[in-house]
C-alpha atoms as an extended CHARMM CRD file, in Angstrom:
* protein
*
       170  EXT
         1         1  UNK       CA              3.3040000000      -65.1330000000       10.1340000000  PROA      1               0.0000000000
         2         2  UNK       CA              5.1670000000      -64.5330000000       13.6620000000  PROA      2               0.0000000000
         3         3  UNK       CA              7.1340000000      -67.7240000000       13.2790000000  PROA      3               0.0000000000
         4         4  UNK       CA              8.3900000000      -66.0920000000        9.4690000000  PROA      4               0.0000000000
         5         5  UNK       CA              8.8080000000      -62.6900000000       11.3170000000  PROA      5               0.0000000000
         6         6  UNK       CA             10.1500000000      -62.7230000000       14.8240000000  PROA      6               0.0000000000
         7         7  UNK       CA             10.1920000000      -58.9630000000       15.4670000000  PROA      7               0.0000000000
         8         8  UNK       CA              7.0160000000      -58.7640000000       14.0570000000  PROA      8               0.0000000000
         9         9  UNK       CA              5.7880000000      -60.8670000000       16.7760000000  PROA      9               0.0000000000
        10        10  UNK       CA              7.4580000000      -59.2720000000       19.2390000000  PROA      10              0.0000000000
        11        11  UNK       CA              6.0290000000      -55.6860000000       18.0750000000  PROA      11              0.0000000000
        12        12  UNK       CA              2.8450000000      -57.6240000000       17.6930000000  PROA      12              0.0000000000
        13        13  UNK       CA              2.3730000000      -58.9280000000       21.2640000000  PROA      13              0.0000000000
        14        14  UNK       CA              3.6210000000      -55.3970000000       22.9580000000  PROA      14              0.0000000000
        15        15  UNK       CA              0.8970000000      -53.5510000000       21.3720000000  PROA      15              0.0000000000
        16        16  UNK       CA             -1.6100000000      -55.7610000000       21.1680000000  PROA      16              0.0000000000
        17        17  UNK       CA             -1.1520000000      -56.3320000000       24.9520000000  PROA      17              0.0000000000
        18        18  UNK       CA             -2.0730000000      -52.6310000000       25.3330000000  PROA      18              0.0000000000
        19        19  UNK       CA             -4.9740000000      -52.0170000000       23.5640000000  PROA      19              0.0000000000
        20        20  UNK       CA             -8.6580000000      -51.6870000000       25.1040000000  PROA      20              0.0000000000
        21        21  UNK       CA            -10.0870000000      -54.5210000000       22.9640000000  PROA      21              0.0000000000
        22        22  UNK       CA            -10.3430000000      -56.7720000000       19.8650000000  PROA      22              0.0000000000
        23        23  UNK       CA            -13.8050000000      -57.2460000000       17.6340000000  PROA      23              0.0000000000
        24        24  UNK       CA            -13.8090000000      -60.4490000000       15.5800000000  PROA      24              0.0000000000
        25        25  UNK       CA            -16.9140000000      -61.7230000000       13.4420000000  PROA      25              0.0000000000
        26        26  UNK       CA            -17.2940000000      -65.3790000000       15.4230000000  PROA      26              0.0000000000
        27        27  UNK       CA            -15.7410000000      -67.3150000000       18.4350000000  PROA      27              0.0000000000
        28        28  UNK       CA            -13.4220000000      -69.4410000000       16.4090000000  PROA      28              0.0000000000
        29        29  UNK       CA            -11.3260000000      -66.5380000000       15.1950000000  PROA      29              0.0000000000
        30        30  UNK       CA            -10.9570000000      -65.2550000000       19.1800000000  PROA      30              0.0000000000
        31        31  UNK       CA             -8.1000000000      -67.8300000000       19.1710000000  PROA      31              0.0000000000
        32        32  UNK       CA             -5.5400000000      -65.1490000000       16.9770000000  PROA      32              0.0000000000
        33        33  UNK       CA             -5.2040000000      -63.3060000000       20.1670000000  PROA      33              0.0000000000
        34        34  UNK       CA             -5.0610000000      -65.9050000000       22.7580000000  PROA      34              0.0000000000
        35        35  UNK       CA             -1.7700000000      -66.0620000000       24.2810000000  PROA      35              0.0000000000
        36        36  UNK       CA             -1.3400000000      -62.2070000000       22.8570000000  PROA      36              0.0000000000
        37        37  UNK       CA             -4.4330000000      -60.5940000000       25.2530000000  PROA      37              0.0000000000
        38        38  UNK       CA             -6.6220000000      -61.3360000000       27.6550000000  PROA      38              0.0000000000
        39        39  UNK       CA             -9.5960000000      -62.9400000000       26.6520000000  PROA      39              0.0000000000
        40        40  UNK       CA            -11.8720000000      -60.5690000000       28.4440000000  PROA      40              0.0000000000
        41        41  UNK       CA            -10.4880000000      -58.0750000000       25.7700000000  PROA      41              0.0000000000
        42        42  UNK       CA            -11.9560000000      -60.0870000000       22.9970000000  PROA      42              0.0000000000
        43        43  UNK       CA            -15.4480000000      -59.2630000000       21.8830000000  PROA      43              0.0000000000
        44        44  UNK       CA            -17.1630000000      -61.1460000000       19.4640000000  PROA      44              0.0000000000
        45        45  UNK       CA            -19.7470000000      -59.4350000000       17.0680000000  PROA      45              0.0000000000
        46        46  UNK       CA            -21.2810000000      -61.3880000000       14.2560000000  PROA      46              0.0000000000
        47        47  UNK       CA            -21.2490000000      -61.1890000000       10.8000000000  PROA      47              0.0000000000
        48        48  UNK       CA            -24.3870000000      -59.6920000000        9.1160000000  PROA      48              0.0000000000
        49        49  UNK       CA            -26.1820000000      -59.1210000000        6.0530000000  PROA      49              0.0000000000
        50        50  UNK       CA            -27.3150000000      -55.6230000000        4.1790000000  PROA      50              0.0000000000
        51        51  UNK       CA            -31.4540000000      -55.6550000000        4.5770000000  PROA      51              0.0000000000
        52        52  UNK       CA            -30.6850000000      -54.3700000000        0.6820000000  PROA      52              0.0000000000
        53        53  UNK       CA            -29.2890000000      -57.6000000000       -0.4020000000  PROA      53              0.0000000000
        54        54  UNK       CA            -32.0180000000      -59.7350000000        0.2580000000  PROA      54              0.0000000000
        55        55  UNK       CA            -34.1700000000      -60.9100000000       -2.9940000000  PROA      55              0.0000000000
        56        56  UNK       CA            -37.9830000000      -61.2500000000       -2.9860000000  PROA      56              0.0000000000
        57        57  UNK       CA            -39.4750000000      -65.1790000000       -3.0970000000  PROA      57              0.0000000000
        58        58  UNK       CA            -41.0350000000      -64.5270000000       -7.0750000000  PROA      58              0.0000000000
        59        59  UNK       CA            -37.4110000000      -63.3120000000       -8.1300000000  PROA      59              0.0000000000
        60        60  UNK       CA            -36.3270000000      -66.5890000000       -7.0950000000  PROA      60              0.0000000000
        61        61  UNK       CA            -38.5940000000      -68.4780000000       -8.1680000000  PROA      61              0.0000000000
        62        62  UNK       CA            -38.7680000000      -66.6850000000      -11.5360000000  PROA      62              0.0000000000
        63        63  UNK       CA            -34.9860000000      -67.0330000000      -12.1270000000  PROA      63              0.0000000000
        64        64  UNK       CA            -34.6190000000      -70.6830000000      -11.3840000000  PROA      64              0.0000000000
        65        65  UNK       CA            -37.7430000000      -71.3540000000      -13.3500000000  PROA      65              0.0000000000
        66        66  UNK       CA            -36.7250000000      -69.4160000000      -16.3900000000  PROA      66              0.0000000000
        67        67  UNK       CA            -32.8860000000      -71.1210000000      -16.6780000000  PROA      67              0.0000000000
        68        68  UNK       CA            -31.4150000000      -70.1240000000      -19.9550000000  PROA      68              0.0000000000
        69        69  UNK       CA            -27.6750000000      -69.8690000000      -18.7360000000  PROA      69              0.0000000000
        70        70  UNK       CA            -26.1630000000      -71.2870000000      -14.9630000000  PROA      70              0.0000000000
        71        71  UNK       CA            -24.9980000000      -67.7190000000      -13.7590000000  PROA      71              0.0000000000
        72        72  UNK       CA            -22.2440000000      -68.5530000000      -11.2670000000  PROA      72              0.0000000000
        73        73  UNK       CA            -20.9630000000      -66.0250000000       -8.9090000000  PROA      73              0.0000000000
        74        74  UNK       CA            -17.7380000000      -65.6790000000       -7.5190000000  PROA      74              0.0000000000
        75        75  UNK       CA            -18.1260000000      -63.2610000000       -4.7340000000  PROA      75              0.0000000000
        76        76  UNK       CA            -14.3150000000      -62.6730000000       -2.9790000000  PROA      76              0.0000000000
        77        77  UNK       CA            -11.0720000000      -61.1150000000       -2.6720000000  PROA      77              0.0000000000
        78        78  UNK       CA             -8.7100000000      -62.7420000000       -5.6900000000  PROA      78              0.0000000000
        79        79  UNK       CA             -6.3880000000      -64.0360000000       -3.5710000000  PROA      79              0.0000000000
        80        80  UNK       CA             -4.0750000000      -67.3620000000       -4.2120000000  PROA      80              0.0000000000
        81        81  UNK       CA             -5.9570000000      -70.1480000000       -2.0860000000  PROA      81              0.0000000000
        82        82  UNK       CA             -9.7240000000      -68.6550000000       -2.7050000000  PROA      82              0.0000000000
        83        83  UNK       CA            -10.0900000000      -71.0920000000       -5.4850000000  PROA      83              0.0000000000
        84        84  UNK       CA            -10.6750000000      -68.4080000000       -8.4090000000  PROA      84              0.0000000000
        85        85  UNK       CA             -8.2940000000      -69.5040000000      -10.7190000000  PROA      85              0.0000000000
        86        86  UNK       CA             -9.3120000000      -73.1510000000       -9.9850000000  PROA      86              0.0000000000
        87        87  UNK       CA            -12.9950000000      -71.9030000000      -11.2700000000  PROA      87              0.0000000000
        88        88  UNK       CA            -11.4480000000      -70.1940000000      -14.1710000000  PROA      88              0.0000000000
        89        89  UNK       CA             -9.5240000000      -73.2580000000      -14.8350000000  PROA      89              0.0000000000
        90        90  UNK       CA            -12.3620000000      -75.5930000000      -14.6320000000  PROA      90              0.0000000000
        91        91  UNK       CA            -14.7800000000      -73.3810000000      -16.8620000000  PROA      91              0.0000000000
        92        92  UNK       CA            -11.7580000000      -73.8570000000      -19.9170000000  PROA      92              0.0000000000
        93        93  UNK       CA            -11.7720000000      -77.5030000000      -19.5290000000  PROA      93              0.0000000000
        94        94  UNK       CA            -15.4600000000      -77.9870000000      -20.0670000000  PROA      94              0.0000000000
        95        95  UNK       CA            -16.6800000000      -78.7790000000      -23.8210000000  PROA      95              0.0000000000
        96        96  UNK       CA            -17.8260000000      -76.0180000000      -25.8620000000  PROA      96              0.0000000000
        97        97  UNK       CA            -21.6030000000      -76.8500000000      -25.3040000000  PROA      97              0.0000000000
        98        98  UNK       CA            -21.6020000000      -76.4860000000      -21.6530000000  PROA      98              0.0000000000
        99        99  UNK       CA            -19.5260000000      -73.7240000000      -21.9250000000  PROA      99              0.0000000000
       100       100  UNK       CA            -22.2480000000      -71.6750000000      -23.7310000000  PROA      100             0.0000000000
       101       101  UNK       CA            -24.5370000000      -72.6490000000      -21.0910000000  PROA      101             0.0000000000
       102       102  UNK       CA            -22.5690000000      -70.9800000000      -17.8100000000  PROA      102             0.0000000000
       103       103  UNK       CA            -22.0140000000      -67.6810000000      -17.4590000000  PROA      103             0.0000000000
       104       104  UNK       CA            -19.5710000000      -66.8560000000      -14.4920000000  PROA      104             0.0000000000
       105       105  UNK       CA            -18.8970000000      -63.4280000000      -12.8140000000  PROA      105             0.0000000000
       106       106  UNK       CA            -16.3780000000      -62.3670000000      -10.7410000000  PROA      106             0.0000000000
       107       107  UNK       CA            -16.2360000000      -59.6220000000       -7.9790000000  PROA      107             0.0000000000
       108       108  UNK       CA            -13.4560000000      -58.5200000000       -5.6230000000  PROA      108             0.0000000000
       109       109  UNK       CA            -10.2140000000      -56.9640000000       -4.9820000000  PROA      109             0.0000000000
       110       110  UNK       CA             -6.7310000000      -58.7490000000       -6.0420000000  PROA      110             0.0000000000
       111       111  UNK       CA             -3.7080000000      -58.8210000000       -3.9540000000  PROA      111             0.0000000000
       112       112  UNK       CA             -1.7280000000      -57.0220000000       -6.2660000000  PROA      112             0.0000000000
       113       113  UNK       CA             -1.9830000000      -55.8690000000      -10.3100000000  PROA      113             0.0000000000
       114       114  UNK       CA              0.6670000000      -58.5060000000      -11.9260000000  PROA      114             0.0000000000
       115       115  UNK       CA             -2.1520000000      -61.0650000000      -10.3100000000  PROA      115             0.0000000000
       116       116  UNK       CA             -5.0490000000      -58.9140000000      -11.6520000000  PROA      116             0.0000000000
       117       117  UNK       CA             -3.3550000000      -58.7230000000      -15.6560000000  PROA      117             0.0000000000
       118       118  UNK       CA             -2.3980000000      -62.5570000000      -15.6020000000  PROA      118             0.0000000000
       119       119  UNK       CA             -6.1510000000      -63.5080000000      -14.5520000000  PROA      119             0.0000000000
       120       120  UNK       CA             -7.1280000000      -61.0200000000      -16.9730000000  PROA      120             0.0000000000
       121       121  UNK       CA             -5.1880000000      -62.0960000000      -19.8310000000  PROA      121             0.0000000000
       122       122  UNK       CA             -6.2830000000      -65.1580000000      -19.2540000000  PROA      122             0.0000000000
       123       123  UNK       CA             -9.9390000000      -65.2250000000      -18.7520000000  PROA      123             0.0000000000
       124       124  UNK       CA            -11.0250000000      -62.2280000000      -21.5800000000  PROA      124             0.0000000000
       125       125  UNK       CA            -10.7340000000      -64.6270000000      -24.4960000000  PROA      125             0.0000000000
       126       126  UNK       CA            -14.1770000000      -66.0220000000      -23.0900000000  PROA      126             0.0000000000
       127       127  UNK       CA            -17.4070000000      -64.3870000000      -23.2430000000  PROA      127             0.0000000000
       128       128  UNK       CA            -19.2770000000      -66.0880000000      -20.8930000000  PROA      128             0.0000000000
       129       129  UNK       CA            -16.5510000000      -64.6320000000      -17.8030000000  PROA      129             0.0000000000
       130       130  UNK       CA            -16.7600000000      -61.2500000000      -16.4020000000  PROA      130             0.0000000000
       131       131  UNK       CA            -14.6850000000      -59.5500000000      -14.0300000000  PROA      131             0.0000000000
       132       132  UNK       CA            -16.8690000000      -56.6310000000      -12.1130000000  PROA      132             0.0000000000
       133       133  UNK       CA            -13.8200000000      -55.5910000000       -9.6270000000  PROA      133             0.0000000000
       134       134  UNK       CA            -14.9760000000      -54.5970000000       -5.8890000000  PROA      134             0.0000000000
       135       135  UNK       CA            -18.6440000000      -54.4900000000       -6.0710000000  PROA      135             0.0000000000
       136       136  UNK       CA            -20.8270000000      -53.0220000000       -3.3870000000  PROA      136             0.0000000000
       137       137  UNK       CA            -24.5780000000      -51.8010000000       -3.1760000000  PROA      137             0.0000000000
       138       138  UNK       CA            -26.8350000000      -51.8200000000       -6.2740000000  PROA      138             0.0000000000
       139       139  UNK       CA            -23.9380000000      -53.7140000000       -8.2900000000  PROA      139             0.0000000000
       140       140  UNK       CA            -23.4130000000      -56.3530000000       -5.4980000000  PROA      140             0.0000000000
       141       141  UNK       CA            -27.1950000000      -56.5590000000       -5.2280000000  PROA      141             0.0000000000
       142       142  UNK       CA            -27.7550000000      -57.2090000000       -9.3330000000  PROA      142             0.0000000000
       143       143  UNK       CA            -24.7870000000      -59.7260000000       -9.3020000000  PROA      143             0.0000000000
       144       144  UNK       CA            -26.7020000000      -61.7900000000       -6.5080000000  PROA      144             0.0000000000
       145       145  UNK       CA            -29.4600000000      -61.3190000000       -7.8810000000  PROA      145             0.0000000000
       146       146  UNK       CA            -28.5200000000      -62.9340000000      -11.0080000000  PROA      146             0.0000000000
       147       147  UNK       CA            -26.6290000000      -65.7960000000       -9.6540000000  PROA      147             0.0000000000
       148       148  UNK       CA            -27.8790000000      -69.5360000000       -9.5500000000  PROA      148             0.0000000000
       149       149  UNK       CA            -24.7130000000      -70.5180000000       -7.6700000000  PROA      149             0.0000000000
       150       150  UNK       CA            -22.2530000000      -68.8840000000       -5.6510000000  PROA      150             0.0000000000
       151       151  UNK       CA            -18.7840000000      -70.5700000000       -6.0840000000  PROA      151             0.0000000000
       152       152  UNK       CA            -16.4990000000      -70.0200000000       -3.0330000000  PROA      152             0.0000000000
       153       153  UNK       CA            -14.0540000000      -73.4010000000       -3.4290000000  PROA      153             0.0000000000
       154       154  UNK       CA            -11.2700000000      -71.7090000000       -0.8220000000  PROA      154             0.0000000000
       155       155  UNK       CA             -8.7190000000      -73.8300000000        0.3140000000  PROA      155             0.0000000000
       156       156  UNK       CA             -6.8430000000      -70.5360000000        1.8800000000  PROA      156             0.0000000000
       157       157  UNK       CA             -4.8620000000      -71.3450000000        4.8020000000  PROA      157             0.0000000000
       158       158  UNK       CA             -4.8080000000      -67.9160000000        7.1580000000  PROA      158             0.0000000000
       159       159  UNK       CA             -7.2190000000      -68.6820000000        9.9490000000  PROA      159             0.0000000000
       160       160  UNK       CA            -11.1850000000      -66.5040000000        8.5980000000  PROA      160             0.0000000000
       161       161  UNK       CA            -14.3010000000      -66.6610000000        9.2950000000  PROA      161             0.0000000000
       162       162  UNK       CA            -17.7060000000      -67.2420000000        8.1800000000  PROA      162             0.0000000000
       163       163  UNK       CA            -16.8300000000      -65.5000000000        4.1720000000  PROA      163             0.0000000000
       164       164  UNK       CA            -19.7390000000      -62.6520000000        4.3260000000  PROA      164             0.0000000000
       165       165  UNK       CA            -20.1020000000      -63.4340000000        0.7400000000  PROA      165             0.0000000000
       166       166  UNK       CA            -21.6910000000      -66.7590000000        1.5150000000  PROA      166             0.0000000000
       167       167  UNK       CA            -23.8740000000      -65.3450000000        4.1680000000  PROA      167             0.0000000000
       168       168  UNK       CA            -24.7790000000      -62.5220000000        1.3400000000  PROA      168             0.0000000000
       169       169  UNK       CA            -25.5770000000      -65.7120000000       -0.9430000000  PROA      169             0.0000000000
       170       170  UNK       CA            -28.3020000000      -67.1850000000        1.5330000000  PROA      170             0.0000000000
């Protein structure tokens, strides 16, 4: 990004330089600021989990032992690089009978609405893919709940974390 935008940079680095402090979720991602703030200035605080997320043992164990349909989950922002239209892809290539035995949801926010109508457009022909938009909560906690798989297959190339949604998964 600063080597596209210059000024940016430069804007970047003044402020930056100023404030009291940065929070990011592990110690690999303190390295976006070195060189831009002190590293005393960096504080790390890890990524958690919502204590309403997690599943009982028997719902598990009921779900995988009662497998009518692989639910797959896509839990992420829709955002070139996250692998979502690589899923959506690979779901249209499979043979009609394995189609009818996946079911794959997906949940989270799209860069932009031309992206959104295109995935849209293409995916709604199927019945076995559903798009849930930003999920939180109860909604977040039934899609999870549901899932047999959660399919993350990012190949995005700005410097993240740990994704929460595969933390959420465990």
């Amino acid at each position: 990004l600063f080597k596209r935008h210059p000024i940016l940079m430069i804007l970047n680095k003044y402020f930056l330089s100023r404030i009291w402090g940065a929070i990011v979720l592990s110690k690999s991602l303190t390295e976006n600021f070195l060189g831009i703030m002190s590293s005393r200035k960096i504080h790390i605080i890890p990524n958690y989990v919502d204590q309403e997320l997690f599943i009982d043992e028997e719902i598990i164990n009921y779900k995988f032992n009662n497998l009518k349909k692989i639910n797959i989950l896509y839990l992420s922002n829709l955002l070139p690089g996250k692998g979502y239209q690589e899923l959506a892809d690979a779901y249209k290539m499979l043979d009609d009978q394995l189609k009818n035995r996946i079911v794959i949801n997906f949940a989270g926010r799209f860069e932009d609405s031309i992206q959104k109508a295109s995935f849209l457009t293409k995916v709604n022909k199927y019945n076995s893919i559903k798009y849930h938009g930003i999920v939180a909560g109860q909604k977040k906690q039934q899609l999870l709940k549901k899932a047999h798989i959660l399919c993350l297959p990012s190949y995005y190339y700005v410097p993240e974390g740990q994704p929460i949604s595969i933390l959420e998964a465990y």
